[in-house]
Structure formats: C-alpha cells, structure tokens
C-alpha positions as CSV (number, residue, x, y, z in Angstrom):
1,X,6.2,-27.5,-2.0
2,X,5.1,-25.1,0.7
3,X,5.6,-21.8,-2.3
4,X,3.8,-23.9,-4.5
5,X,0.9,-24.0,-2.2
6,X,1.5,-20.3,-1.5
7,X,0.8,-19.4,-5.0
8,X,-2.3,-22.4,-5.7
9,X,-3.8,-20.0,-2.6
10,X,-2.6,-16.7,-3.9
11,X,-3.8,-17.6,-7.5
12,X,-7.6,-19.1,-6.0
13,X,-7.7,-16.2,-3.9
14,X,-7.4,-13.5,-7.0
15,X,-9.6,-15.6,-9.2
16,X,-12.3,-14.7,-7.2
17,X,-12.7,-11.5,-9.2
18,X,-11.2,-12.6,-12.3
19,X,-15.3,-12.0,-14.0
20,X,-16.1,-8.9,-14.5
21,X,-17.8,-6.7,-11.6
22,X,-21.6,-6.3,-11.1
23,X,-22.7,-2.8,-12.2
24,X,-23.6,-0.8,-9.3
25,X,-27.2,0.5,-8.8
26,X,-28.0,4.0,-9.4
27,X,-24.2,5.0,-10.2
28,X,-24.8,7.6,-12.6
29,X,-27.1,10.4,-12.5
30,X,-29.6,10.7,-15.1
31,X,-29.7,14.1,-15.4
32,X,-29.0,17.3,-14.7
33,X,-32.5,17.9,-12.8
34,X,-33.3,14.7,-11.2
35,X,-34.2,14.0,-8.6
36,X,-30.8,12.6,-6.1
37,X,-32.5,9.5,-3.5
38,X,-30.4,8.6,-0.8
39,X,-30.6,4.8,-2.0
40,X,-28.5,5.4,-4.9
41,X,-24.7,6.0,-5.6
42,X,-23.7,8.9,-7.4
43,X,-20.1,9.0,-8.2
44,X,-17.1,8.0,-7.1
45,X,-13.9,9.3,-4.6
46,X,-11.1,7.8,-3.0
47,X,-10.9,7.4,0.7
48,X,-8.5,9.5,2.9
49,X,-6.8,6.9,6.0
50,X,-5.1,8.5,8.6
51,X,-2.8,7.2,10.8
52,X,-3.7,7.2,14.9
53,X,-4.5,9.4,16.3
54,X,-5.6,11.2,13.7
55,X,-9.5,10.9,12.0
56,X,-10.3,11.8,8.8
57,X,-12.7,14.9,8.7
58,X,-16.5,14.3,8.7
59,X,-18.4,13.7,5.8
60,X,-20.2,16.6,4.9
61,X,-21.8,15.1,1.6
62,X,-25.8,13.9,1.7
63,X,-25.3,10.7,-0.7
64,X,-24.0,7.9,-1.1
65,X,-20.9,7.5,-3.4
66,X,-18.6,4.6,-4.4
67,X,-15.5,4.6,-2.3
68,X,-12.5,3.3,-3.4
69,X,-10.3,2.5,-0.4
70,X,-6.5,1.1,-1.1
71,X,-4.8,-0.2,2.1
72,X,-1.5,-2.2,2.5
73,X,-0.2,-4.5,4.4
74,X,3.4,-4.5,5.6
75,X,5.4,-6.1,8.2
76,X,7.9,-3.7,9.5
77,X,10.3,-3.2,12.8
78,X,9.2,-0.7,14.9
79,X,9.7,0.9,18.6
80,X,7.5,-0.9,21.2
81,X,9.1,0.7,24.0
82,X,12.6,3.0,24.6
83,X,15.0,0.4,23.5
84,X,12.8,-2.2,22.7
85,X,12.1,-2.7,18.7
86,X,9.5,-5.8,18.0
87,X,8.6,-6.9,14.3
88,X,4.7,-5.7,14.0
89,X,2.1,-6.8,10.7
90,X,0.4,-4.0,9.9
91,X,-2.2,-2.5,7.6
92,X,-0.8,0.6,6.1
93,X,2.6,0.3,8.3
94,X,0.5,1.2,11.3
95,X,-0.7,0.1,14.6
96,X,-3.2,0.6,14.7
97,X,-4.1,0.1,11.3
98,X,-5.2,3.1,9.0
99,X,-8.5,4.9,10.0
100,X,-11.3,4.3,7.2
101,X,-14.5,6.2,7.4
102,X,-17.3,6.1,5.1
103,X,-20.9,6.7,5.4
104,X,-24.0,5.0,5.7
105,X,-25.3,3.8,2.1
106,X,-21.6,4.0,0.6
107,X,-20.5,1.5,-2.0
108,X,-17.5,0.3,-0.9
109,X,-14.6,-1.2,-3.3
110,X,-11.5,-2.7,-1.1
111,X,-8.3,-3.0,-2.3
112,X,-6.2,-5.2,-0.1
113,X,-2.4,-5.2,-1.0
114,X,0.2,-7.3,0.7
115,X,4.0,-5.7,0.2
116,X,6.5,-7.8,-1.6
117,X,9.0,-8.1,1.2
118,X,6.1,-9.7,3.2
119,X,7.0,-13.1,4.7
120,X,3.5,-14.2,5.2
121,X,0.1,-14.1,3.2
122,X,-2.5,-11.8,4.9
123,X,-6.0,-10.8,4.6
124,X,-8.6,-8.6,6.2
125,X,-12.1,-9.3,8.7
126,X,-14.0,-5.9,8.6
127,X,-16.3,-6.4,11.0
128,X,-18.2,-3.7,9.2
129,X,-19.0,-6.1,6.1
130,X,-22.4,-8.0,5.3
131,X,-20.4,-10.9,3.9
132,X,-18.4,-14.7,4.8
133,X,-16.0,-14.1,6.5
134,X,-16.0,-9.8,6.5
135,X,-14.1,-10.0,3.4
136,X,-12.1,-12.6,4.4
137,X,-12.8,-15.1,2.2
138,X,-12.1,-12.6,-0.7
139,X,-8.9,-11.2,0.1
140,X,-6.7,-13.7,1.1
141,X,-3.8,-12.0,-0.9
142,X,0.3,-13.7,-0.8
143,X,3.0,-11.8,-0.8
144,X,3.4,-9.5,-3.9
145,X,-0.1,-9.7,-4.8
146,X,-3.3,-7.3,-4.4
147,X,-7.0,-8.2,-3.6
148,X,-10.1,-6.5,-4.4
149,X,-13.5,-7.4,-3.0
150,X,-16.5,-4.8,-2.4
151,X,-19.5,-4.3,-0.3
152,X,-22.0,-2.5,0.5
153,X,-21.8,-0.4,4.4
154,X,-25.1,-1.2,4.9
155,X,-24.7,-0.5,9.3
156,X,-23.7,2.5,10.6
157,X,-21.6,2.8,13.6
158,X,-18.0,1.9,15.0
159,X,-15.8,-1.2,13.7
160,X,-13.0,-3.0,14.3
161,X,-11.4,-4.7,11.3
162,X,-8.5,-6.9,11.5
163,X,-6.7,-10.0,10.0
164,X,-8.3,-13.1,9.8
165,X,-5.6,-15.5,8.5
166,X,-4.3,-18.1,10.4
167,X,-3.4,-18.5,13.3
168,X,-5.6,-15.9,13.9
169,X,-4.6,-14.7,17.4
170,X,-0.8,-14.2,16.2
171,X,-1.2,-12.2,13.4
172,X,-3.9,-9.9,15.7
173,X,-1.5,-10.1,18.2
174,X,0.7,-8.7,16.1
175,X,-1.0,-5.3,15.6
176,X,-2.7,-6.3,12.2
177,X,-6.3,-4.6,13.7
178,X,-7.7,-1.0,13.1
179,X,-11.2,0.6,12.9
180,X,-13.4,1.0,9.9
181,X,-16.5,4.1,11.0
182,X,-19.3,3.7,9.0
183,X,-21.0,7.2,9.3
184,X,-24.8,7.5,10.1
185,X,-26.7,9.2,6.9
186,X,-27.5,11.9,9.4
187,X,-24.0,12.0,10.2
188,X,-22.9,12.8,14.4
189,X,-22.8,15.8,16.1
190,X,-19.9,18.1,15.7
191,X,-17.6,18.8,18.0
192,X,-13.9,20.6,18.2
193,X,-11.7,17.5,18.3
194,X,-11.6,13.9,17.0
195,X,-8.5,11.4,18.1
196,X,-8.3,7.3,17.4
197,X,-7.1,5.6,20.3
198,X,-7.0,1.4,20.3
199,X,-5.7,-0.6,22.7
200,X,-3.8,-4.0,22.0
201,X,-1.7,-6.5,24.2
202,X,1.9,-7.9,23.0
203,X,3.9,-11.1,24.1
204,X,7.2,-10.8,23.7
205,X,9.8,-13.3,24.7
206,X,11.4,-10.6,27.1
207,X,9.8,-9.0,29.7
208,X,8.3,-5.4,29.7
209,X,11.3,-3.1,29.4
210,X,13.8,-5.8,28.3
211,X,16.4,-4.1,25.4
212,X,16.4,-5.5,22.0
213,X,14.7,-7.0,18.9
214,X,12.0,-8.7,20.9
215,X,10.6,-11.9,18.8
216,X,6.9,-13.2,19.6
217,X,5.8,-15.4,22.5
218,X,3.2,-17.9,21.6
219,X,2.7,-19.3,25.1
220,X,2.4,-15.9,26.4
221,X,-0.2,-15.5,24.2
222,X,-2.1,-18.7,24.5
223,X,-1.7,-18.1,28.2
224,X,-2.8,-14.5,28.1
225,X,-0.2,-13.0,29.6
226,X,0.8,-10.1,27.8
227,X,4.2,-8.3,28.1
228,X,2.5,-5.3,27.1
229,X,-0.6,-3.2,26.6
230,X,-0.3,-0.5,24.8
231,X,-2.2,2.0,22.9
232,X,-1.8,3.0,19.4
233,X,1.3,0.0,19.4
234,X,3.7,1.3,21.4
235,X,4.6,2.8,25.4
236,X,4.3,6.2,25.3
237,X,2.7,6.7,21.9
238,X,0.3,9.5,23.5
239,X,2.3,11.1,26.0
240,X,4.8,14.2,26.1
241,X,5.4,15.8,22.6
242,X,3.0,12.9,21.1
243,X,0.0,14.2,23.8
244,X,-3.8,14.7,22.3
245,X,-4.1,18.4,22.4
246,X,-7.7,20.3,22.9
247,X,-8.4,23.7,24.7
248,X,-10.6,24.8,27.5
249,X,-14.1,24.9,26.6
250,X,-13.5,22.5,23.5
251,X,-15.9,19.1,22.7
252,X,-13.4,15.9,22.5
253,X,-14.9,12.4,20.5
254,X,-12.7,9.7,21.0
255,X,-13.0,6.7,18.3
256,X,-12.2,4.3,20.5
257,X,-11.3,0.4,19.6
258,X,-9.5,-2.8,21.7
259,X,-7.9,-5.1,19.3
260,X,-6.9,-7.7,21.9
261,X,-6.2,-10.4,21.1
262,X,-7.4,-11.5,24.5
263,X,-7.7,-8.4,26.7
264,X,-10.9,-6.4,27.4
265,X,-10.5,-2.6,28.0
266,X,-11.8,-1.0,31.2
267,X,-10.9,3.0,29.2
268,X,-11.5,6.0,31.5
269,X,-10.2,9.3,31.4
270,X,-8.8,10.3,34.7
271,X,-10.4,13.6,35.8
272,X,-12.9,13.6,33.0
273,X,-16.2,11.9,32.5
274,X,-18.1,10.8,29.7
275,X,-20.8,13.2,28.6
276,X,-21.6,10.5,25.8
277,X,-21.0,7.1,25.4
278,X,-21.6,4.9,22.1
279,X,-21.5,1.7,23.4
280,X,-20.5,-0.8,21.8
281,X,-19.5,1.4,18.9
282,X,-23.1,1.6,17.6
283,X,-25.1,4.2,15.9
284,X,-26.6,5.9,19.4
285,X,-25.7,7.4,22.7
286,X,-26.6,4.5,25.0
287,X,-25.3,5.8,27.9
288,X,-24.3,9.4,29.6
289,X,-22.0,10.8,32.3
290,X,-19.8,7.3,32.3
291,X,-16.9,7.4,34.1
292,X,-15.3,4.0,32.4
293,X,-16.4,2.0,29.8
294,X,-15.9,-1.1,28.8
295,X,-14.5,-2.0,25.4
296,X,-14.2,-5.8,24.2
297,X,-11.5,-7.8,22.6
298,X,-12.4,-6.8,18.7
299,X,-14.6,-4.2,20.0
300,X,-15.1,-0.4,20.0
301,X,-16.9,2.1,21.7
302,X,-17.3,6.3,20.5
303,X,-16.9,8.8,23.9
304,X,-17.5,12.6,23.9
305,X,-17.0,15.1,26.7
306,X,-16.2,18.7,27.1
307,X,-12.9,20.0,28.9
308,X,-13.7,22.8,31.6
309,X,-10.2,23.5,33.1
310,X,-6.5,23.0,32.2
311,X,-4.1,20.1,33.0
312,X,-2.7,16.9,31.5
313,X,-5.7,14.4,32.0
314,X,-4.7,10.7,31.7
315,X,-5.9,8.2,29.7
316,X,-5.9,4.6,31.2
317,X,-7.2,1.2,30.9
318,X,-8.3,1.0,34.3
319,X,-7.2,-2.3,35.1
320,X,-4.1,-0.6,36.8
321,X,-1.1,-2.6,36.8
322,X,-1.8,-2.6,32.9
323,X,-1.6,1.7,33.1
324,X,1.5,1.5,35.0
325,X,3.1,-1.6,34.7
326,X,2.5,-2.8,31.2
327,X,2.2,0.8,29.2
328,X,-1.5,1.7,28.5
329,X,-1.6,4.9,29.3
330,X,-1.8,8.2,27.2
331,X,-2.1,11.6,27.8
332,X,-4.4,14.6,27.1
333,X,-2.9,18.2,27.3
334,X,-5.7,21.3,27.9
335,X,-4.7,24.6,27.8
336,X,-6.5,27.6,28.5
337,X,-7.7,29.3,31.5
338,X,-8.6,28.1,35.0
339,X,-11.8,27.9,36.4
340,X,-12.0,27.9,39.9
341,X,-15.4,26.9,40.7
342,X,-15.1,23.7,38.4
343,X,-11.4,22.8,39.7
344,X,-9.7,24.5,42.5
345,X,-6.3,23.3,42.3
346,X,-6.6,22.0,45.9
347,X,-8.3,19.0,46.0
348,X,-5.9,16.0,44.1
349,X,-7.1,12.6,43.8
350,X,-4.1,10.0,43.8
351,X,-6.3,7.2,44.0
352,X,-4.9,6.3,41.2
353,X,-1.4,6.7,41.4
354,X,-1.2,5.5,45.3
355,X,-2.8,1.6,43.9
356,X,0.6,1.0,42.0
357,X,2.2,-0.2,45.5
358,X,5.2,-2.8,44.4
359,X,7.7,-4.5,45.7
360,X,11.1,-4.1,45.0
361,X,12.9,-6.7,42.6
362,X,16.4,-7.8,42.5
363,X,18.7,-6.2,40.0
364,X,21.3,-8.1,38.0
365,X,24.9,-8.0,38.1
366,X,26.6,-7.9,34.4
367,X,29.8,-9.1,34.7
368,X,30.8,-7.2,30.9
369,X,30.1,-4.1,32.7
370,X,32.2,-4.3,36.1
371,X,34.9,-5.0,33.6
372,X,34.1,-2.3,31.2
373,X,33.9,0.4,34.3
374,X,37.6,-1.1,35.7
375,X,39.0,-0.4,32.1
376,X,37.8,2.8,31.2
377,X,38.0,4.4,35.1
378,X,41.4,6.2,34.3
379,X,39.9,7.8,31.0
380,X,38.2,11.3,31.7
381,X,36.2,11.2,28.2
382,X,35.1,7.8,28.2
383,X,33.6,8.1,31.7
384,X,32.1,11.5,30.8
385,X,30.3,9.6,27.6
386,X,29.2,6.8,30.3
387,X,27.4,9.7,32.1
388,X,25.4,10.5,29.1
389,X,24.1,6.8,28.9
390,X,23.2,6.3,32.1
391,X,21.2,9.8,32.1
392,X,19.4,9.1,28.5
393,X,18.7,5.3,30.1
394,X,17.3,7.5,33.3
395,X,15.5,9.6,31.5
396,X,13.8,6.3,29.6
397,X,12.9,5.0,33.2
398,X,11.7,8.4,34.4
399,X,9.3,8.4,31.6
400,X,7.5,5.0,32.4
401,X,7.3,5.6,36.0
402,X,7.9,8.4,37.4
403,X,6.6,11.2,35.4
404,X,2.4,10.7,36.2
405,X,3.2,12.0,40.2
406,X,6.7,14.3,39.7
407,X,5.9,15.3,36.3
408,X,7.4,16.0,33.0
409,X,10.2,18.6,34.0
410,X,10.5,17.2,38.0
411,X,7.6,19.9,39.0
412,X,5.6,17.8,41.1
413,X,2.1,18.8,42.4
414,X,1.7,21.3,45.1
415,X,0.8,20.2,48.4
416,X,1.2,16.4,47.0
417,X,4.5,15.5,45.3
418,X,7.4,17.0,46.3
419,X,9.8,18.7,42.9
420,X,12.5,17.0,42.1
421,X,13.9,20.2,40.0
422,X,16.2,22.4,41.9
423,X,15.5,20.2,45.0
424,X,17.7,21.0,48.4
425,X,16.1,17.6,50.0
426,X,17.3,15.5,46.8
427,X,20.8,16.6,46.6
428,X,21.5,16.5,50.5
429,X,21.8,13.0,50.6
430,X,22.0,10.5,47.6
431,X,21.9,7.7,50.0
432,X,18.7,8.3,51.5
433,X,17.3,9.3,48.0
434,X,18.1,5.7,46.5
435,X,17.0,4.3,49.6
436,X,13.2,6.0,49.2
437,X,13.3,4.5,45.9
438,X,14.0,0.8,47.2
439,X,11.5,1.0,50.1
440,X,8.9,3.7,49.5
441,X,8.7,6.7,51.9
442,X,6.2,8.1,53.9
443,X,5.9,10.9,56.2
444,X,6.3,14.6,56.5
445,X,9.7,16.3,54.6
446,X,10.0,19.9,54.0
447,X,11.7,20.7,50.0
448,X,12.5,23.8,49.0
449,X,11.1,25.4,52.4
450,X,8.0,24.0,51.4
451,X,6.3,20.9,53.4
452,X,4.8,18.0,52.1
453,X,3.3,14.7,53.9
454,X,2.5,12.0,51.0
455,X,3.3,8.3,50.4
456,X,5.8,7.2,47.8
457,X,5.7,3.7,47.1
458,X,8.4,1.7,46.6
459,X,8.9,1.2,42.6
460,X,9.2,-2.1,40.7
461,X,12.8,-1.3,39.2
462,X,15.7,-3.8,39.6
463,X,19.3,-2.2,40.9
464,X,20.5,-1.0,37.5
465,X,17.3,1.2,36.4
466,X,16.9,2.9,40.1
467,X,21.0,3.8,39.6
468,X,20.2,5.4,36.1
469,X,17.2,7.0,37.2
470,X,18.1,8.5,40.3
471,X,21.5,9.9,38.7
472,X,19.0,11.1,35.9
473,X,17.3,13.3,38.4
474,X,20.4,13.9,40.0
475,X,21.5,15.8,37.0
476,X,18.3,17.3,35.3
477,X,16.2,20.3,35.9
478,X,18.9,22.3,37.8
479,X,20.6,19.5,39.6
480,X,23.9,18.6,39.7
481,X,25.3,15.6,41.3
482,X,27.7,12.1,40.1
483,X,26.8,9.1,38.6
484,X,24.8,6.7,41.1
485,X,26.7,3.5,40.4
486,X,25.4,0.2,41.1
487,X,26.7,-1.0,43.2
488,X,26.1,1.9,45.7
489,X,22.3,1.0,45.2
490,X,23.1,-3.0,46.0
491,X,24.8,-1.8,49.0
492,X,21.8,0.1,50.2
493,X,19.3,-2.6,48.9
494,X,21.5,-4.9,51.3
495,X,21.0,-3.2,54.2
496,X,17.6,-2.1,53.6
497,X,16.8,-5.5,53.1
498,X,18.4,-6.6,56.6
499,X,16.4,-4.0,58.8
C-alpha cells in the first residue's frame, strides 16, 4: 500500500509537466543586426555546480539566457567526523548541496533527479523562486524518477535552497540544503578569490566524537541540541590540507549560507574584518568593517575583505563552544610577506582560545580492551601495531583540539604557546604532562631554554583520548617516548581528583 501511494505521488508529481512547455519570450534573436534588450532570452547553456568550497566563475555575459541546470539527489554514507560516518541526503552527493549561479533576468529550467537507490522521495524549496512552494510543489520526485519545473530569477542576490518534503526539519537536518546566487545584471565587483562556506547542525544518536555509523536523533533535533555544527558537512572540512588558500594583498568574497535546521550563525573571521557585508544575502553592501555577522537558519549573507599579512586566520561561528566543542571551525591559509606595521608578530589575542575553559570528564573502562592488552603483552609485533593506533587515534584528537593554540606540526606561538616538537619540558616527565592535561596549567615554564607564562585549560577529553593524545605528541615531531596507557592517566586523574 505504502509503494502504491509512493508511485500515485510520484506519478501526480511528473504529470505536472506532462503538457507541453510555454514558449519563452524573446528566445531567439531575430537577426543578425538587432538590437539585444536585456529583457529578453537569447540562447541557451548548461549550468556549471561546483562542490563547496568552490564557486563557479562569474558571469561575464550581458544577457539573459535560458539555463538549464540538472541536479541530483542522493543519499550516501559519508565522514562526519575521524571515525564517525553518518548517512547524509544530499543534492548532487554534497553537503552542502551543489553551488548554482545564474544571473539576474535568466530563464531558468530545473531538473530535479532523485537516484534509484534512494529510500525516500525528495524535492527542492529554492528560496530564489517566484512560485508555491519555491518549486516545491513541482518537483516532488520518488525514487527513480526526474522532475523538471522552470522559473524565471527575477531577484538578484544570495539564496539558500533546500528540501521541502516532509518532515521538513529531518531531511534539512540531514544536509539536503545549498545556495542558489542569482547574479545582479551589473554583476559584483571582482575580486582574487571566491569560496562557499555553509554552516549546518547534526543530531546524531552518539555524542560528538563517538566511533561509528551514527543514525539520526529526532529528539535531539526537536530539542535543538545538536551533536554537531559543522561547516561544509563535516569536522574539519576546511582545515589543514582542505584550508581556503589566498595570498597577501589578495580580495577574498565569501558566499556564505546557514542551513540549520535550528541554529543561527554568529560567522567571524578571527583576525580579519569585514570590509563588506551583504546582509542578508541581498543585492547591496549594507554594512562595512563588521567584525561578525549574523546569518539565519535558511539564510545567507556575501562578505569581502582584503588579507594584509600572512598566517592561518580562523573561521568560527562565534558562539564558541560550537567552534571548539561541536566542529564549526575552518581555516584560511595566507601566504606571502609580512608587514610589520599592519601585524607585528607580537601582540596575540587568545581571547578566543582562553573562553574554551572545561572541565574534565570521566573516561570509560572497556573491559574487551584490558583483555586484549593482557593477551597480546608477550607479542613484540602486535604491541608495536597497538602503538600505531593509539598514535593515528592521537593524532585524530590532536586535530579537534589541540591544534588552534600548539599548531599543526606542535610549533606553538612564540611568547604564547609553548612547542610541543622537540620539547625538553614534555619528555622530562610524562606524569606531569598528562596531569596538565587533566587540570589545566598555569604559570611560568621555561621549554627549549625559552620561557613562557600562559594558561592552559583543562580539555574536555575522557581518560582514553588524553592517553592517545598525549602518547601522540609523545612520539611526533621529534619526540620519542612509550605508549601512555590508560590506566596511568586514571591513576593520575585519581589523585588529581583527591587534592
């Protein structure tokens, strides 16, 4: 019964355009000397989507055209975090969705596809569309099956499109969003480098960090409590290797969207400010030199600004404990030369990075594991290959919180964070590194001969991760030391716990 129904809807749905289409004023020229008006559309092209961060290239054209845009929709397994997969709907196997960009005056025809190993019918809300339901209502397409609607992109500016089928909030929330950018006629200002960044929250079943196929959490969700925020759908999707790139001296625009379901973004660029703001995602600079703005649930906003020195800058939404805690943040890599009178290399704001002040929480003891170490103690290989887990598990760890204040290769900041790479105060005493961990530490140390007098807060980890972390750094970047067991860290969480 519940296929028949499937296929009534899928079969209503595709009748819609069963009659043949409305011609479309002014598609043909009617000669070779007439006179072009930018009211009419004068042939056609197909649309080029690009995956985040990427943006198609700007229209250089001064008419409108028909564009023909094919996206699909697919539900596939992909990373959410290190270790964690999650089961994501997307348009065009994304999350974000596929980045559309037409222009102003463009006639539009959508073709909405939804794979055949789909387990649910889908359709598509651009918020772009003059229409019910922003499309909608016209391309509510089952599995197997293709939709086409079209529409005229009658407003220029920034939009979120999404899907609108229900229960709405679960398929958003489960990455089925992206942005459509309607170009102004006059098109925008150009600048060096365009990226798509869009935020989303997920409710998993586990909690942030917790290994597996993670399934989706419908109280979370109803509750609002997402077990992560991410941009671009997954930790990490901007950071290291996967970093925006510009140069010194370069313009950066930013397309930025907030799928939600349920969260509003408070984005700022750490160490930057906004020459430019779109609010809103429309058509005009509303607003200059922002230092965060404020992007709604199913809302967008543009953001352009120049980059003066060199550094990883750090993309956050500011609501902190969602940067640090819950995985929206990103990173921006500048190279090129210094510039001393704009950034002396002195002067380091960890505002920032000094909020994220947690407790400690209690690890867990797996019972499969004591038994697994008691069997495989006598056996040189096999505990050599356990090394090389618990260091790619440390590294994973590292990565979501450590790296923002020690950096990527253990550096550190001068004058701020000690290095952890070829570090005589780190490999003196493992005790009294694990214990730092636990409780935080504060007060003056000298590494390397150098001194340093900064505040390390304790870090949310439970026993296991700060025993894999700490042997991580333990045995990167020039250090060599033994596996930091777990039990070593209980002991020492014990006592610390008791003074």
């Amino acid at each position: 019964m519940k296929k028949a129904l499937l296929c009534l809807a899928s079969l209503a749905a595709t009748s819609l355009f069963a009659a043949e289409p409305p011609p479309i004023t002014g598609g043909t020229l009617p000669g070779p000397d007439a006179k072009r008006t930018d009211a009419e559309v004068i042939g056609e092209e197909k649309a080029v989507l690009t995956a985040a961060p990427n943006v198609p290239l700007p229209i250089k054209r001064k008419h409108a055209v028909k564009v023909i845009v094919n996206l699909e929709v697919r539900e596939v397994v992909k990373r959410m975090a290190d270790g964690v997969d999650y089961l994501f709907w997307t348009f065009g196997g994304e999350v974000p969705g596929l980045f559309i960009r037409v222009r102003e005056g463009d006639q539009v025809e959508f073709h909405l596809a939804n794979h055949q190993s789909s387990k649910m019918p889908h359709n598509i809300d651009l918020h772009a569309v003059t229409g019910p339901g922003g499309g909608a209502t016209s391309s509510f397409t089952a599995p197997g099956h293709e939709s086409q609607f079209s529409f005229k992109a009658l407003n220029p500016g920034l939009y979120v499109y999404h899907c609108a089928t229900a229960p709405v909030g679960m398929h958003v929330a489960n990455g089925m969003y992206g942005l459509i950018f309607v170009e102004p006629k006059e098109g925008l200002p150009a600048v060096d480098r365009e990226y798509y960044v869009m935020q989303g929250d997920f409710y998993t079943k586990g909690k942030f960090g917790e290994e597996g196929l993670q399934p989706f959490d419908m109280e979370k969700a109803v509750d609002e409590r997402p077990s992560y925020v991410v941009f671009n759908g997954a930790v990490g999707s901007l950071v290291g290797d996967k970093a925006l790139k510009a140069k010194v001296g370069e313009r950066v625009r930013l397309f930025v969207g907030n799928g939600g379901p349920n969260l509003m973004s408070s984005f700022h660029v750490i160490g930057e400010i906004f020459d430019k703001v779109y609010q809103e995602g429309g058509a005009k600079v509303s607003q200059e030199q922002v230092q965060t703005t404020v992007v709604p649930a199913g809302g967008s906003a543009i953001v352009e600004f120049g980059v003066e020195v060199p550094g990883t800058f750090i993309l956050v939404d500011h609501a902190l404990f969602r940067a640090f805690n819950k995985g929206a943040l990103a990173m921006l890599k500048v190279e090129g030369p210094t510039n001393l009178l704009v950034y002396s290399g002195k002067e380091v704001d960890a505002t920032y990075l000094g909020d994220s002040a947690f407790t400690g929480a209690q690890g867990k003891v797996a019972a499969l594991e004591a038994q697994m170490k008691k069997a495989i103690a006598g056996d040189p290989k096999i505990t050599a290959m356990g090394k090389e887990i618990i260091m790619e598990k440390g590294k994973r760890v590292y990565s979501q919180t450590c790296f923002a204040c020690h950096q990527a290769e253990g550096q550190g900041l001068p004058g701020v964070f000690p290095p952890l790479a070829k570090s005589d105060y780190l490999m003196a005493d493992k005790a009294r590194v694990i214990r730092g961990v636990i409780k935080g530490q504060t007060g003056e140390m000298t590494v390397n001969g150098q001194k340093f007098n900064g505040v390390m807060p304790p870090v949310m980890l439970n026993d296991e991760q700060i025993a894999q972390v700490v042997t991580y750094v333990m045995n990167t970047w020039g250090n060599s030391g033994d596996i930091v067991t777990l039990e070593e860290v209980q002991k020492i969480h014990a006592e610390s716990a008791n003074q």
